[in-house]
C-alpha angles and dihedrals in degrees: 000000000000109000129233129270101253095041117086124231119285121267126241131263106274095040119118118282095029102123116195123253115290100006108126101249114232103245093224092060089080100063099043108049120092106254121017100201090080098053102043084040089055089045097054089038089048103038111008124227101345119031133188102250128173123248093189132317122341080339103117129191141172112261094211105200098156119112091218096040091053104049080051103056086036094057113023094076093171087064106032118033140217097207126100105217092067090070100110085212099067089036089063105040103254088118107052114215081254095057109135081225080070101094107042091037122032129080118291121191101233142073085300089057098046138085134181122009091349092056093048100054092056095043097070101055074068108041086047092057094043082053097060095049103117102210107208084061079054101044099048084048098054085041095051099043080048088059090045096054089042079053102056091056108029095111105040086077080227151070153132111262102202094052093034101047123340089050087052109035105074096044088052086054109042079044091057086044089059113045108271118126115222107274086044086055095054088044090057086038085057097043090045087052092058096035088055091037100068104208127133092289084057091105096042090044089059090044080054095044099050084037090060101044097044090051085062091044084059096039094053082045086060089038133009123218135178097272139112082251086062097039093050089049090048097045118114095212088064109083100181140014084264101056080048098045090049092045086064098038092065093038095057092033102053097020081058106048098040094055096045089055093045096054091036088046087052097043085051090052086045097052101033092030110074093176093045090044088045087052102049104042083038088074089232084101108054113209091255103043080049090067095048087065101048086048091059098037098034112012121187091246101034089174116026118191121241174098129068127210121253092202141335116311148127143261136170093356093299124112107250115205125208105265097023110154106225120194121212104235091203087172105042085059086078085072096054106113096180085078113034120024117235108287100354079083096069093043114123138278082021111142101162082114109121096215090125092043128233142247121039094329103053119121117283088196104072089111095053090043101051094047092058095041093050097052095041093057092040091043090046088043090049089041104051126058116190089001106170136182108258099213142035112297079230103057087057112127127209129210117268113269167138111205110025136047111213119157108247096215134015106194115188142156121202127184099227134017131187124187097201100248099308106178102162104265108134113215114261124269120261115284 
């Protein structure tokens, strides 16, 4: 397969990150090597459209990288759950109820844990709220905190540009969204980075996270506003405060990770990419198109976890057993080419890339997302002149884990940098 633009060449055989044939492959060997073209490319090569991977030690899954295979297990729920106590795993004990896998994997009782009627009837307390989000509100807020970050650092000639502004901007906006004033916002943005860092002020972070949010649960009781706090306590589907308080919990936390990845992940191929770059401050990539193509080489969620089988079956020539745990590889798809040729994949205006999943679970915040990921990479482009990365592209680190691939630090310099008369006023409320 003829790899993308904006990928280098494989590497040979013997080069870091190759695994032999046949070896389960440690998942988390796909986000932290340093190019991820030559390993998806080996798997595919070693083990076709869904290969055995490791979750953690002596804990197997299926790696599923096949267009087909995965709009199957996305969409068929009767035969793949999303529930995570059908993993036989967890059922048996081989994955304790501390298992780092916990968070990301086991069951969760809200709209994430639930197929069927049940997932339905919580989805649309979120599909309604996405749905009343007017964008060019959006769109002048995440503008105007953009201008704010570039600000604060506008005369130092350097940052980094995923603490000091990718890692910053969504939650500031979804905050805004739903009902949070600024200083509330940056509050809920410290106690997420201790809940996701998982350090030793993990547990207090999450006590934070839920505080702060069920203190403007009880706020919006006392007064409602016209904000997505308000909408989810007023909406029919939601029977308790639990079932409220979850709804918003997985609206700000994975509303909040994914975007920062997709603008970092955008910001790294700008500055380490010169053809991309080229292409992009050219005029012949538009922004959006850009972004496509970051979605399908480089997706917020490169492996999301996961579905479970309901019973023995098979899927792209492997024997699937009940209970079985299957990972989306929502990056590794890029390599199927069963179902796009070679480079007529990256071609623009192309959005058959599965980063935002398919069937009945797939994100209902694309729009949202897209908005605030759009303003923040054209606001930061307009801002900084000469802006160039201040390391090797090689030495660039990426965040532990598993399941996504965000670059850790984004050092750059730049030689001007221009806010765009930001003098502090933050845009009107929605009429």
């Amino acid at each position: 397969m003829t790899a993308p633009p904006d990928a280098v060449p494989p590497v040979p055989p013997e080069a870091p990150g190759d695994v032999p044939a046949g070896d389960p492959l440690p998942l988390s060997a796909t986000t932290t090597c340093p190019d991820t073209w030559p390993v998806f490319d080996r798997l595919w090569r070693d083990h076709g459209p869904v290969a055995p991977v490791e979750l953690e030690p002596g804990v197997r899954a299926w790696l599923v990288m096949g267009y087909e295979e995965l709009k199957t297990i996305t969409g068929t729920p009767r035969l793949y759950s999303r529930d995570g106590r059908d993993w036989r795993a967890f059922q048996d004990g081989t994955v304790p109820p501390d298992s780092p896998l916990g968070p990301m994997m086991f069951f969760r009782d809200n709209v994430v844990g639930y197929d069927g009627d049940a997932h339905r009837r919580l989805r649309r307390p979120i599909e309604d709220a996405i749905a009343a989000v007017d964008h060019r509100r959006l769109r002048r807020t995440v503008e105007y905190l953009c201008r704010g970050l570039v600000g604060a650092f506008a005369d130092r000639g350097s940052a980094d540009l995923v603490a000091d502004y990718a890692a910053t901007v969504p939650l500031l906006a979804i905050g805004d969204l739903i009902g949070f004033d600024p200083a509330q916002s940056r509050e809920l943005l410290a106690a997420m980075r201790a809940l996701f860092g998982s350090g030793e002020d993990a547990q207090d972070g999450n006590r934070r996270f839920e505080a702060l949010l069920g203190g403007l649960l009880a706020a919006r009781r006392e007064r409602p506003a016209d904000d997505i706090a308000s909408l989810l306590l007023a909406h029919p589907d939601l029977r308790t405060g639990a079932e409220v308080l979850q709804s918003i919990v997985v609206l700000v936390s994975a509303g909040n990770h994914t975007t920062i990845s997709w603008i970092a992940q955008t910001l790294r191929l700008m500055l380490t990419d010169p053809r991309f770059a080229g292409r992009v401050r050219g005029g012949r990539l538009g922004i959006d198109d850009a972004l496509d193509e970051v979605l399908a080489v480089a997706p917020p969620m490169i492996n999301m976890p996961a579905r479970y089988a309901l019973r023995d079956t098979e899927l792209g020539g492997r024997a699937i057993a009940r209970g079985d745990a299957l990972v989306l590889g929502l990056a590794a798809v890029a390599h199927d080419v069963r179902a796009h040729a070679g480079s007529q994949f990256w071609q623009r205006g192309n959005r058959a890339h599965l980063a935002w999943s398919a069937g009945p679970h797939a994100c209902p915040a694309r729009d949202p997302a897209r908005t605030i990921a759009r303003t923040a990479i054209a606001t930061v482009l307009h801002a900084l002149r000469g802006v160039r990365l201040a390391v090797d592209p090689a030495d660039l680190e990426y965040e532990p884990s598993p399941w996504t691939r965000c670059p850790a630090r984004l050092p750059v310099t730049f030689t001007h940098a221009d806010p765009g008369g930001f003098h502090g006023r933050r845009p009107g409320h929605r009429a």
